[in-house]
One Martini backbone bead per residue (centre of mass of N, CA, C, O) as a GRO file, in nm:
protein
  108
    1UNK     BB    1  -1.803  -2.661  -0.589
    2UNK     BB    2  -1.784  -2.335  -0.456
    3UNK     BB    3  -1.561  -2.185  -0.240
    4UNK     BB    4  -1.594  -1.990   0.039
    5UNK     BB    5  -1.514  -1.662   0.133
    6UNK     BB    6  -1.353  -1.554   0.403
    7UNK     BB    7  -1.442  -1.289   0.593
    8UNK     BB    8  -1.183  -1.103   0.774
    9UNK     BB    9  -0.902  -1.067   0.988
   10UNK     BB   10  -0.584  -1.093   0.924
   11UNK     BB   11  -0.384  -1.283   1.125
   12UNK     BB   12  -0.064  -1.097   1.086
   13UNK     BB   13   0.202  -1.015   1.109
   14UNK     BB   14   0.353  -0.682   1.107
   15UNK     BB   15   0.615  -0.505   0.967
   16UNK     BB   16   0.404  -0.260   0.909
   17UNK     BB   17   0.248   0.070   1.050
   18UNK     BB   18  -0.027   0.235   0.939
   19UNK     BB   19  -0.133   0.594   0.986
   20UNK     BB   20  -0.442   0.749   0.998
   21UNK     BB   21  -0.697   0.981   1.046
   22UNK     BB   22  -0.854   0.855   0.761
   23UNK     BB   23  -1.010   0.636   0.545
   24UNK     BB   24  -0.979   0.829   0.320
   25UNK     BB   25  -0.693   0.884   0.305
   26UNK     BB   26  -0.578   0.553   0.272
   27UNK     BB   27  -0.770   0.528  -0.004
   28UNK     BB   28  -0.610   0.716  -0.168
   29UNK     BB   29  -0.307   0.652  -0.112
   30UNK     BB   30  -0.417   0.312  -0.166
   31UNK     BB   31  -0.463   0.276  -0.457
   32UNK     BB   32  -0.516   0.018  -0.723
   33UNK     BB   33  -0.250   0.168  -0.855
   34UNK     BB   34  -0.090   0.117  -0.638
   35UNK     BB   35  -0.103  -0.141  -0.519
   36UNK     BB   36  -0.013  -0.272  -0.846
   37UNK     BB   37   0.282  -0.146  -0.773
   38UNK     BB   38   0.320  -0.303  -0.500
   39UNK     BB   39   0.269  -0.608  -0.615
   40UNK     BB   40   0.477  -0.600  -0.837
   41UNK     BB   41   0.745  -0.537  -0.671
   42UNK     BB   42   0.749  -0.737  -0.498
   43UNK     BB   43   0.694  -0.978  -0.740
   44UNK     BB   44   0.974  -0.881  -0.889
   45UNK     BB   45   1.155  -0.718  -0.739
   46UNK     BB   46   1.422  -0.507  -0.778
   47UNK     BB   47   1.412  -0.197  -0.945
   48UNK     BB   48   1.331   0.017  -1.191
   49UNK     BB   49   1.101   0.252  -1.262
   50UNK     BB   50   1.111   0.169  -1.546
   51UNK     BB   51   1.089  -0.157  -1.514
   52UNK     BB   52   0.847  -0.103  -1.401
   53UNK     BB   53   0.675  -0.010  -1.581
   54UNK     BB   54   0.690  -0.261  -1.777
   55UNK     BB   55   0.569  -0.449  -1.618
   56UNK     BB   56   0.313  -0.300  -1.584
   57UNK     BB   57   0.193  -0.116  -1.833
   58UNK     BB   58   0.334   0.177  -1.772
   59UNK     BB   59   0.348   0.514  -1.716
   60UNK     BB   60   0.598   0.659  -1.585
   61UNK     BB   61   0.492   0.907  -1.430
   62UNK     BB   62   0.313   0.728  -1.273
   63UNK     BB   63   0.480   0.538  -1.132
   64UNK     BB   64   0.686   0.747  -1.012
   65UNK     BB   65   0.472   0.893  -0.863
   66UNK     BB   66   0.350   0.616  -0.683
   67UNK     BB   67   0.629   0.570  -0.547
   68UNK     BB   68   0.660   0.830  -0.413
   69UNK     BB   69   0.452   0.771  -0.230
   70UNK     BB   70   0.549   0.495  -0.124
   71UNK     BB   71   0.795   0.611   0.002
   72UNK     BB   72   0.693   0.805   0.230
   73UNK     BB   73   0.512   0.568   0.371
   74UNK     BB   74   0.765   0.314   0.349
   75UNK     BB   75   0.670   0.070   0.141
   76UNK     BB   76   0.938   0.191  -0.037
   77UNK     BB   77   1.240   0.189  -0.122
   78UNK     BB   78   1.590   0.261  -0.204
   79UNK     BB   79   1.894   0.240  -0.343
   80UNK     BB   80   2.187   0.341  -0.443
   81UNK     BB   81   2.096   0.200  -0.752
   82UNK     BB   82   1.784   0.268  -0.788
   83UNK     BB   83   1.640   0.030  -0.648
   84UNK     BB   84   1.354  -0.069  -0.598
   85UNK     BB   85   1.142  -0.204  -0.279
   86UNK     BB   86   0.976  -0.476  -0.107
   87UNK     BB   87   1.036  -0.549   0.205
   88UNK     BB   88   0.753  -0.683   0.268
   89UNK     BB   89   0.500  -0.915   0.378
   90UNK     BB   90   0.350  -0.699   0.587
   91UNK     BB   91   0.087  -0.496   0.660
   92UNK     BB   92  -0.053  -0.238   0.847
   93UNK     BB   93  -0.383  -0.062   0.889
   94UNK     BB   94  -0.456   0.257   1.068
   95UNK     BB   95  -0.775   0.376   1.152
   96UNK     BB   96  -1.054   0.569   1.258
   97UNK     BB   97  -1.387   0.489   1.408
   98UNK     BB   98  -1.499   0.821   1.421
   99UNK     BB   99  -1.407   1.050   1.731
  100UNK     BB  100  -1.269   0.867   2.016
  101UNK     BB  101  -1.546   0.794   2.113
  102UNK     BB  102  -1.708   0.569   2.336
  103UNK     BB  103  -1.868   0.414   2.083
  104UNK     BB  104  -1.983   0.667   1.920
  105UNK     BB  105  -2.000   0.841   1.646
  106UNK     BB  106  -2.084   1.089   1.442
  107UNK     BB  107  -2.296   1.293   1.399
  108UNK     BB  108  -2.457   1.441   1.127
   0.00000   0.00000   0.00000
């Protein structure tokens, strides 16, 4: 019998804590070619862009675009040896839902 997942909050402390001003926006920054990028880098150790690009099995200018955008976000560090690397064991991501206002969402 196959067991089921439970879906819910998951509280782990985090590492870093990532804001965004819309859900919108987290969505776009850590699409799922970001994550595959952040969670192979974590998964590999520290590498050159180059070496991630072979072992993620992508073309290098896409993978050196995504680690730059996740190194803006703080995701990805970089070493004086330019070896990137994920510091983190976990991230919180918080973005607000609604208007601000408590209570009720923006009406359509």
């Amino acid at each position: 019998m196959k067991k089921e997942r439970k879906r819910g909050p998951i509280t782990a402390e985090a590492d870093l804590t990532l804001s965004f001003r819309e859900a919108v926006e987290a969505l776009n920054a850590l699409s799922p070619k970001r994550m595959e990028t952040l969670l192979g880098l974590r998964n590999a150790g520290p590498l050159t862009i180059y070496a991630l690009a072979k072992v993620l099995k992508r073309n290098y200018s896409n993978v050196f675009g995504d680690v730059g955008v996740l190194r803006k976000l703080g995701l990805i560090e970089k070493d004086a040896a330019g070896l990137v690397s994920v510091p983190w064991e976990a991230v919180e991501i918080r973005f607000p839902i609604g208007d601000g206002r408590t209570g009720k969402g923006r009406k359509a």
